[in-house]
N, C-alpha and C positions, 0 to 999 in steps of 0.2 A: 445623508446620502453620500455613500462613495464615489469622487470622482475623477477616477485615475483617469490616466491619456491611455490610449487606445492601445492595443497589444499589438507590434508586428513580431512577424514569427520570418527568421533567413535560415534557409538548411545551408549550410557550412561544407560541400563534399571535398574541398581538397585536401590532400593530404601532404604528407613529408615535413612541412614546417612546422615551428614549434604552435603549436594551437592557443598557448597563451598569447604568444607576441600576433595573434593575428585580431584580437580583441579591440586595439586601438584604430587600424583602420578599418574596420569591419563595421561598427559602429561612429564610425568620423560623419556620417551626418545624420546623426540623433538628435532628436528634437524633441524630446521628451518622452516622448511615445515608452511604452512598456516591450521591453525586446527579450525576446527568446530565442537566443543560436543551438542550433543541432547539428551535430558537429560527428563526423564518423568517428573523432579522436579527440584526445583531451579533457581538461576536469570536468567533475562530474556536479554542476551547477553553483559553480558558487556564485556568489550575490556582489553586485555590480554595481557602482552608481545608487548607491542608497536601496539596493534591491531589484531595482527596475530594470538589470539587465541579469538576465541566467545565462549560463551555457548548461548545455544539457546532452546527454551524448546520445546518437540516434542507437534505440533500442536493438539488442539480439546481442548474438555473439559470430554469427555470419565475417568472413573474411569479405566476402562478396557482395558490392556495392548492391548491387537491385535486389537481390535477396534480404539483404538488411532492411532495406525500401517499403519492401513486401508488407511486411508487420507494422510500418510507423502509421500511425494513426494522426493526422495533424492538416491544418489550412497553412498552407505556407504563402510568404509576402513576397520573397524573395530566395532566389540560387545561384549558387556562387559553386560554380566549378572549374576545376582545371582542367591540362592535358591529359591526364593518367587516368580521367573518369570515359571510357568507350559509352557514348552514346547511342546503346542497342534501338533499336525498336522498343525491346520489355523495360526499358531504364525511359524510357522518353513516354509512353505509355501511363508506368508509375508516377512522372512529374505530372502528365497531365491529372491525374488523380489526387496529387495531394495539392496540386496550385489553386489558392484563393481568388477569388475574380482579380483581375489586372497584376498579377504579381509578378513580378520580372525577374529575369535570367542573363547568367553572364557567365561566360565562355569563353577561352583565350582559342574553341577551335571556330573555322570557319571554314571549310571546306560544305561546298554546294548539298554533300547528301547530311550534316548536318541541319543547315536552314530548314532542309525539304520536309526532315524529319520532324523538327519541330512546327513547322508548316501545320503536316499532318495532325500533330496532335494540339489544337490549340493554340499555338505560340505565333505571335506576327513580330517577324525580323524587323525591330526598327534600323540597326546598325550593323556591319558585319566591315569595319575597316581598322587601319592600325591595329592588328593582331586580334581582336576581338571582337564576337558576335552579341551582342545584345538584343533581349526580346523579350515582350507581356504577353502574358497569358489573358486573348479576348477570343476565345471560343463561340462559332458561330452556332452553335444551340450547345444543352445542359443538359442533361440526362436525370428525369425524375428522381426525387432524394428518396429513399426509404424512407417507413416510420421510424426507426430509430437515429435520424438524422439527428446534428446538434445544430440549430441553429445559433448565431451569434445571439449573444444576450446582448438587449437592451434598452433591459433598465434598469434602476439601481442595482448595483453589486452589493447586494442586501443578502444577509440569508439568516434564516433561523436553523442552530442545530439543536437539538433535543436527545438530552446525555450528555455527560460529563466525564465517561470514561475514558480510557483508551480511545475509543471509535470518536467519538466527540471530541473530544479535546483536538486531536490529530487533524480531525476536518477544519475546525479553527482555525489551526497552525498553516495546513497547508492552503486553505482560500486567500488568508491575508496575503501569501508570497505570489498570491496570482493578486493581491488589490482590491481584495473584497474583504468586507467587514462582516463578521457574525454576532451575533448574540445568542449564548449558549447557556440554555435551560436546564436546570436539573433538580428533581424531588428533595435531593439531598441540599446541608448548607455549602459543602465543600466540592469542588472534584473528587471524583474516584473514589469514593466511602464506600463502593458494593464492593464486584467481584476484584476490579483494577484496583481497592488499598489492601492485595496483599501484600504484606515484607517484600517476598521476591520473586521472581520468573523468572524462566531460563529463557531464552536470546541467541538463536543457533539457527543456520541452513539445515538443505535436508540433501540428501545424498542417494538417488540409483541410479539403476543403470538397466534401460536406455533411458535417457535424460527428459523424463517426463513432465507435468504439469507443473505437476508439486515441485519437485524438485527445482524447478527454474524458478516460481514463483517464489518458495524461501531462501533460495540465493540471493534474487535482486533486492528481496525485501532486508535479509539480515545484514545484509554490504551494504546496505543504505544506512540502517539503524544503527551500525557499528559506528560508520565515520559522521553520524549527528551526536550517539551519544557521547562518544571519546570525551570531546571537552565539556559536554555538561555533568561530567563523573567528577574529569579535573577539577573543576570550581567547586563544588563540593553540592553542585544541586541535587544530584541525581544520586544516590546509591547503587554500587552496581559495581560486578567487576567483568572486563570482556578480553581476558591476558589467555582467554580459550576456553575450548568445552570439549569434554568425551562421551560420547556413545557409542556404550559397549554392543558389541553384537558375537555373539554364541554361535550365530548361524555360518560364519565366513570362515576362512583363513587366510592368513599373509598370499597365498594364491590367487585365490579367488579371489582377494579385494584388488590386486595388482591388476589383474584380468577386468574389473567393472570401471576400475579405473583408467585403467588404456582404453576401453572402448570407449569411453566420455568424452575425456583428455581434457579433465579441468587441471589448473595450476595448483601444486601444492600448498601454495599461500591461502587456497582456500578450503580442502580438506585434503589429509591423507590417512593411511592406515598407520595404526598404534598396533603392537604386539602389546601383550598383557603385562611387559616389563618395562614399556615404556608406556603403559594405563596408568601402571602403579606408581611409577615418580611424575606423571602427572599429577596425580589426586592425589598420593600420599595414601593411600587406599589401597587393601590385598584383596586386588579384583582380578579375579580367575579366568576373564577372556582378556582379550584385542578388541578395536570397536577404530572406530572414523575420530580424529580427531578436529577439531573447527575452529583454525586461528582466530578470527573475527565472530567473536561469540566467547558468549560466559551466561550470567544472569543480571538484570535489573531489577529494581524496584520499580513495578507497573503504575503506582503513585506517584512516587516521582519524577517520572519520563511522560507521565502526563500529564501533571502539573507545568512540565518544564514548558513542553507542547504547546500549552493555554499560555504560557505568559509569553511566547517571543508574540504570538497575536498579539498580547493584552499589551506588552509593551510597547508594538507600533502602533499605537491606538487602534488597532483593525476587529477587534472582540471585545466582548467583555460577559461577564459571567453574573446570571443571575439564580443565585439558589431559592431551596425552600420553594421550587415552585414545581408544580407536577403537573403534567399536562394530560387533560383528559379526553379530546378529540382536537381533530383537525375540522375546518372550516375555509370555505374562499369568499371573502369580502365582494361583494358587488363591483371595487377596480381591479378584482384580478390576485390581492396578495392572499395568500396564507396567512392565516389566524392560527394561535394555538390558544386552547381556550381551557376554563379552570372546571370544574366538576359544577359549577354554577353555571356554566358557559361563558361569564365574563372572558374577552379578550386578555388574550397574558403577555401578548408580543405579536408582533405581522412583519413578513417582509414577501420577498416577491417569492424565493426560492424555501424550500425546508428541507432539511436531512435528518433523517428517524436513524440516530445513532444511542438507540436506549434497547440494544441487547434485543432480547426475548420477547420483549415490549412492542417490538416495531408491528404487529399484525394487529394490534389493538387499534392503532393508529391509522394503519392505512385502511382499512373498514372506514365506507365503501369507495373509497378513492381509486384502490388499487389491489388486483388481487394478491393474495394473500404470499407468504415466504413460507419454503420449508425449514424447517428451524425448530431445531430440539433444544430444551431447556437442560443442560446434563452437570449434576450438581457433584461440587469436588471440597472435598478436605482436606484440608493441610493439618500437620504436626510440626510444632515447632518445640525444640528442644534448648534447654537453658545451657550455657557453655559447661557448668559443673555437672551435668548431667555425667552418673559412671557409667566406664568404656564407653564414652563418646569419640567418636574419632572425627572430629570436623574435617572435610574435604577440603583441599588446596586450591582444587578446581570444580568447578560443576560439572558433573558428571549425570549420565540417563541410564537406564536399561532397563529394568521391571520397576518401574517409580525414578525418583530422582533426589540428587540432593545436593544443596549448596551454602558456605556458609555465610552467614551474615556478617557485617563490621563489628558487631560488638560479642562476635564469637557464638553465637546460638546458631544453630542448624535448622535448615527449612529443609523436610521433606514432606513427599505425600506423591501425586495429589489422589483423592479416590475419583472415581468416575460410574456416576450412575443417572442414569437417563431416567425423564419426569421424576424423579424423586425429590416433592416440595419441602421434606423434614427440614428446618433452618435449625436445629440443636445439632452441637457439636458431640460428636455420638463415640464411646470408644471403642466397642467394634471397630469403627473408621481409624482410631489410631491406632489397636494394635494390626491391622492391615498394614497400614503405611510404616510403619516398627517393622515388619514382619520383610517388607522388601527394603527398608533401609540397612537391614542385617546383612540380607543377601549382597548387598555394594561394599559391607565392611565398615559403615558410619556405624553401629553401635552392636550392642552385643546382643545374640537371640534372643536372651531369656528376658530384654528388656521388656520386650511386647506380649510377656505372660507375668510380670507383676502384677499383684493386688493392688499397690499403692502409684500405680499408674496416672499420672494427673499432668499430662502434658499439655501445655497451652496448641489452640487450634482457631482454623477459621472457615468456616462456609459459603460457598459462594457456588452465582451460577451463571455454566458458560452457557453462548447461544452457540447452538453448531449445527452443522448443514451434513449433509450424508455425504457429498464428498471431500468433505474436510475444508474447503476454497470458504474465502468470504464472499459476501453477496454486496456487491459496488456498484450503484449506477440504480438509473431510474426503473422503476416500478411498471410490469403489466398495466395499461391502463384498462381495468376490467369489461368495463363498460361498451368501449371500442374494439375492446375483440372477440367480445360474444356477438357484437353486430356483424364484422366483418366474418367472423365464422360461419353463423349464420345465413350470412347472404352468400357466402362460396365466391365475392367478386376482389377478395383482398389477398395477396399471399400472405402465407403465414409459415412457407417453409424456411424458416433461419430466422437466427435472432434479429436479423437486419430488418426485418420484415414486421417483427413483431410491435402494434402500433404501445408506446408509452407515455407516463405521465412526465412531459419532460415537454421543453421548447414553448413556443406563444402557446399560453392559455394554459401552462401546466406549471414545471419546475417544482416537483416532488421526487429527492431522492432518499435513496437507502444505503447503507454501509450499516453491513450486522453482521452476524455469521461466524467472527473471529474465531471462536473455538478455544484451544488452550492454546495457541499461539500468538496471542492477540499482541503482545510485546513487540514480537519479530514484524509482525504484519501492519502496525497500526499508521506508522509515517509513509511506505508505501502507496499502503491502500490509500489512504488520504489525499496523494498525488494524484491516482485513479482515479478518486471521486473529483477532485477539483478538475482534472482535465476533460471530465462532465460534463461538468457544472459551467464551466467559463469557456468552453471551446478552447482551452489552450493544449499541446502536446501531450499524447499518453505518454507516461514514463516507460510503458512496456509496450511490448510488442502486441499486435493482434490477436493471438490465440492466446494471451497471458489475459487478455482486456473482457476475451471473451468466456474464458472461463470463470470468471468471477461475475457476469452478468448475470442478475436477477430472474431475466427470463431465460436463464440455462436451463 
């Protein structure tokens, strides 16, 4: 049983100082306790005190305090503000909404419509002398929680994940940084043997304009994965190179991208427009447009970023992986835990919490637990080409536009991938390669007539992604089926909004999902991961509200 000390959570608003030097007295009386600062400014969580302390930066990209507020999802312990933070009405409002029972606030203002303000919402003034107001939050009633509420877990910080890929492995990694321990099941002996042991995957943001779902969501996700994977490349764990990536686009011009780009007004450090002269000394490649280029981004190896994933768990003793085992239904033991159980029904493992992170699979499992995921099975092949392959032209850099291509460390070229939905063929087909030939041409990696030889016999691999109709992964707990045909049925439960919707989650439940990834499961998988932990454990979304809820189950 895991038995860490208890999480508090301080949002951090002031600003102008340096945010690291404010670490020391910020937590000067720590007592063990597991601490989480959220901070408008400053790095972006590093590991404290043997882990137990994050800094974490409060989500968006808002200039504007209460607007950034708007979207944090979180129980906070404790607030720590200065002069520069104006205590609106809508800013005192928002505290009261994310303050945990008794959490306290500190204030160098004290002026009478201050106290009042806080008054109103919650707050009783213990202190308000020598320059500073101090106050807890003992709110004189509570306002009923939705179904989709998280209550505090507790008891063990136990969880079973189920999968071993990408999705799994990631949830490992990121529960143990919250102090939970997994044990992570999989059909297979190894991590990642399915669709996550290919060679490589591309590792990239996504780019338009006006700055939509998507587009927010693989930014935070690829700026996360860039600065975990950097050093696990340098040490030689991971394969993979992120020195950039291009994505051609036919559709634009130096105008027009200038033009989507002002309207955004992201920083060039993280994407800008390539003319097709500066494509081509990218890649080394006679590629005939311009496209977006993505300093933070290249390709990995999906095996080994998930391997790596599994072991910083497996190293603080918080996981551990048990292969060879396949799991053929769920079950709940008579105290409440999750069983997963063998095609015998023998028990394989229990713990209080589970996450269905096995792809395609996950609807098997939650029958009749939970209603069902949309989720297409959509199967892809890759071409791998040997370095002596003639007119080969390996790329410098990974590159996209009709297929993709990047090259490997021991010089072979990975392109492809094909994409075809329910398609269960598992033989590697060559149709599929001279397809993937056919638009590896058109990037300039090899020559046309490659992909109408006879003697054709490129190595390949098949695999299959789980994908969702709007491309987003599917994070967080599960339709609790049962409870909302009832409450449908009777007409006396809302069910307008996700908030609303009752789930298997909280006392008497703790069954989540993370599936969906798609073909971007690389960029997405350490993310999502935080999103599912901050679940799971009640601690901090890593994104903002409308990022949290796009990705929900019951979307």
């Amino acid at each position: 049983m895991t038995t860490d000390p208890e999480r508090r959570v301080t949002l951090d608003l002031r600003t102008g100082a340096d945010a690291a030097a404010r670490l020391d007295p910020l937590h000067a009386d720590w007592r063990g306790e597991r601490l989480i600062v959220l901070a408008l400014e400053g790095p972006d969580r590093p590991d404290l005190a043997g882990g137990r302390v994050q800094w974490m930066r409060v989500p968006g990209d808002s200039a504007d305090v209460e607007t950034r507020l708007r979207g944090l999802q979180a129980q906070v312990d404790r607030f720590l503000l200065d002069a520069s933070v104006t205590l609106t009405p809508d800013l005192l409002r928002r505290l009261n909404r994310l303050a945990a029972p008794g959490a306290t606030l500190v204030t160098p203002q004290t002026a009478p419509a201050v106290r009042d303000g806080l008054a109103r919402n919650g707050f009783v003034v213990d202190a308000a002398e020598s320059g500073t107001t101090q106050a807890r939050f003992a709110p004189r009633f509570t306002l009923p929680q939705p179904a989709a509420f998280r209550p505090p877990h507790q008891g063990p910080r136990e969880a079973l994940v189920i999968g071993a890929g990408l999705a799994g492995c990631a949830a490992a990694w990121a529960l143990a940084r919250q102090g939970w321990s997994t044990t992570v099941l999989d059909r297979q002996a190894a991590p990642a043997q399915e669709t996550s042991g290919n060679p490589g995957g591309l590792m990239h943001g996504t780019f338009n304009a006006p700055d939509g779902l998507h587009a927010r969501w693989f930014r935070a996700a690829s700026l996360l994965t860039a600065r975990l994977a950097r050093p696990a490349i340098a040490s030689g764990a991971v394969a993979g190179d992120l020195r950039g990536f291009v994505r051609l686009e036919d559709r634009l011009d130096a105008t027009q991208a200038a033009a989507q780009l002002a309207r955004v007004g992201l920083p060039e450090s993280y994407v800008r427009w390539v003319t097709a002269a500066e494509a081509r000394r990218h890649t080394g490649l006679d590629v005939a447009t311009g496209g977006w280029f993505y300093a933070d981004a290249g390709w990995l190896s999906p095996g080994d970023w998930s391997r790596w994933l599994l072991a910083q768990a497996v190293s603080a003793g918080q996981a551990r992986f048990q292969g060879q085992t396949e799991v053929a239904a769920l079950r709940r033991s008579p105290m409440g835990d999750w069983q997963a159980l063998d095609h015998q029904g023998q028990v394989l493992a229990q713990a209080p919490v589970v996450v269905l992170a096995n792809a395609g699979a996950v609807n098997r499992l939650l029958e009749p637990h939970a209603a069902p995921l949309r989720l297409q099975a959509v199967r892809g092949q890759t071409t791998l080409l040997p370095a002596d392959t003639p007119g080969l032209c390996p790329p410098r850099m990974a590159l996209s536009g009709q297929g993709y291509g990047l090259t490997l460390p021991d010089g072979r070229v990975l392109t492809g991938a094909t994409s075809q939905a329910e398609d269960r063929d598992a033989a590697v087909r060559l149709a599929d390669h001279r397809h993937n030939l056919a638009r590896a041409a058109q990037l300039g990696i090899c020559r046309p007539d490659l992909a109408t030889q006879d003697t054709l016999a490129p190595e390949g691999r098949v695999g299959w992604r789980a994908s969702t109709p709007d491309r987003l992964p599917l994070i967080g707990p599960p339709v609790d089926r049962l409870a909302f045909d009832a409450a449908r049925q009777t007409g006396r439960t809302r069910l307008d909004g996700l908030r609303h919707v009752p789930r298997c989650q909280g006392a008497g439940h703790g069954l989540f999902v993370y599936s969906g990834l798609g073909s971007r499961g690389i960029t997405s998988a350490a993310l999502g991961a935080q999103v599912l932990a901050a679940w799971i454990t009640g601690a901090p979304f890593p994104v903002e509200a409308a990022l949290r809820d796009a990705l929900d189950p019951a979307r």
